[in-house]
N, C-alpha and C positions, 0 to 999 in steps of 0.2 A: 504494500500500500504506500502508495507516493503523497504529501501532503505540500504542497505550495502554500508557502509562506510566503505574504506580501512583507515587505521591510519599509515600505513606501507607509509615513506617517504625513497625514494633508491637515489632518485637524488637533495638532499639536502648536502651540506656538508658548514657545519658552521664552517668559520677559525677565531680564534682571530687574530686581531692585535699585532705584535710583537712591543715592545720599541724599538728605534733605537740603544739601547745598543744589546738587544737582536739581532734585526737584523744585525748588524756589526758582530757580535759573531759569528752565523749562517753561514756569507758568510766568515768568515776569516775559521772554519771548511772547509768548501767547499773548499774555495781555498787550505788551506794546504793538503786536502785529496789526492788532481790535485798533488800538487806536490811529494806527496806520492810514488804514482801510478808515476812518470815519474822516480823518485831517483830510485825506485824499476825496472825499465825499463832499465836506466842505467847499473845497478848493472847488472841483469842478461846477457845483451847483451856485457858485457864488460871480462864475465865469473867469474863473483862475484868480479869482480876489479883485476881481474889478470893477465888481456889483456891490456897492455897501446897501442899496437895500434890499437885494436878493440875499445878500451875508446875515443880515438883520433880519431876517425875516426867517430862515434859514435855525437861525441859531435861539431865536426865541423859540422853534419847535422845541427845542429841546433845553431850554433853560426857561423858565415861566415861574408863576408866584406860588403853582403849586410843585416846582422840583424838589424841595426839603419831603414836604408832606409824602412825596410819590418817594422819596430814596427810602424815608422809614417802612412805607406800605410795601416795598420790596422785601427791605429787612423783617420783617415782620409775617410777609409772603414765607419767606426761604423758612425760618423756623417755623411752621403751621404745616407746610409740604413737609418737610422733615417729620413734623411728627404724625403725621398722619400714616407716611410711607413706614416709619415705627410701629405704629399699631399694628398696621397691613401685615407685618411682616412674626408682628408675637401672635396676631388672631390665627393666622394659618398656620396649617401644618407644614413640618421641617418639608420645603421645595428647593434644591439647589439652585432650580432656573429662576423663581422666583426672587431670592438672595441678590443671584447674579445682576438680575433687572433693575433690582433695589438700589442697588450699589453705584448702577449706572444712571438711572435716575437722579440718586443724592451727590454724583459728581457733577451732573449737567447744572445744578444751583451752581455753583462756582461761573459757570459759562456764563448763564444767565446775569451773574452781579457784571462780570469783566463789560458786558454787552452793553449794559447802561453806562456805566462809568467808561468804557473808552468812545461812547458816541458824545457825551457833552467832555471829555476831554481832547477828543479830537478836534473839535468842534472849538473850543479855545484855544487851543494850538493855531487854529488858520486865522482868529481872530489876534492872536500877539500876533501872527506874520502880518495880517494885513494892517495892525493898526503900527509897527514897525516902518512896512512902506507908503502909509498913508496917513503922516505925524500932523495931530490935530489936538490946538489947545482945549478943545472939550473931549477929546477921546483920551482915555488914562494910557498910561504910558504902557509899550508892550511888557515892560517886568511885572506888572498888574496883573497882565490875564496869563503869563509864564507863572506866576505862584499861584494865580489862581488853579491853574488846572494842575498842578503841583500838586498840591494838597489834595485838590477832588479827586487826582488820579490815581495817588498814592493812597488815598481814602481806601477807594475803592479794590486797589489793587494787595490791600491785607485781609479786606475781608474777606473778599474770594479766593484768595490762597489759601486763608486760614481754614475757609470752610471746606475747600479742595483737601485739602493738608487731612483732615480731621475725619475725613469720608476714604480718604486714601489709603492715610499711615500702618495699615493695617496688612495690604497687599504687596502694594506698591512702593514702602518706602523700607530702605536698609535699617533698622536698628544703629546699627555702625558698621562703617568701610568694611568691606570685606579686603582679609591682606591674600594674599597671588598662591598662598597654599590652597585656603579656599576659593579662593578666584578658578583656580587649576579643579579642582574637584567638581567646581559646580559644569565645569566647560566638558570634562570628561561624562557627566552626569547625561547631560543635555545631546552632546554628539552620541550616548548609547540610547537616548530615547528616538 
């Protein structure tokens, strides 16, 4: 009796653990990319900055009287799905696939905080460039809206790590560096799987 043995594995994928340096590095990428992508969104809708009331118009989308009110009702969003996805997850019976959903779900809040926070830092970023090339004694100075989105971005850019960090550290994150004895074992581990 002859038995064919596939060796071929398709649905295996072996991730390292990143250091929490590396993963901080990782999502501050991410997040700068978000606000990339909104600066560059700015820019074009505003006609490469040469529309100050299409920029103002523009950037009151996303800054208005209710943006405090709307950052807390996110924050407040994030922990309520959290808990709710908590319940889901003690009411049912032990599901691995379920787990695994959960997990993905409570990393996508991180995405969701980066999303707000680099579209009105984006969004201030094109506003120091233009108010840089277009210096006006009633417009504040461009280091104005540079610390402003400073702060909002940096705001933004702890909470959502943290709360990445916190849904993550458990999978995804090293305890501590691994040194190149275990580096070596885990490689050899992985090439027999």
């Amino acid at each position: 009796m002859k038995i064919n043995i596939d060796t071929e594995v398709d649905d295996v994928v072996v991730l390292q653990k990143k250091t929490t340096i590396q993963f901080i590095l990782s999502e501050a990428l991410i997040y700068l990319s978000q606000i990339m992508v909104f600066f560059w969104v700015t820019f074009l809708v505003s006609g490469s900055l040469t529309n100050e009331e299409k920029l103002v118009r523009f950037l009151e989308s996303k800054i208005h009287d209710n943006s405090i009110s709307e950052i807390g009702h996110v924050i407040l969003g994030t922990i309520i799905t959290f808990g709710i996805i908590l319940m889901i997850i003690k009411a049912s019976p032990t599901s691995r696939w379920l787990e695994e959903l959960s997990d993905d779900i409570l990393a996508s809040i991180s995405r969701t905080i980066y999303f707000f926070g680099s579209s009105v830092t984006g969004s201030i970023l094109a506003v120091a460039l233009y108010s840089n090339l277009n210096p006006t004694k009633d417009n504040p100075a461009p280091e104005f809206w540079l610390g402003l989105s400073a702060i909002f971005g940096f705001g933004a850019f702890l909470y959502g790590c943290g709360t990445s960090y916190a849904f993550k550290y458990k999978k995804y994150i090293a305890k501590s560096r691994p040194n190149k004895s275990n580096q070596a074992d885990a490689d050899k581990t992985s090439a027999a799987v």
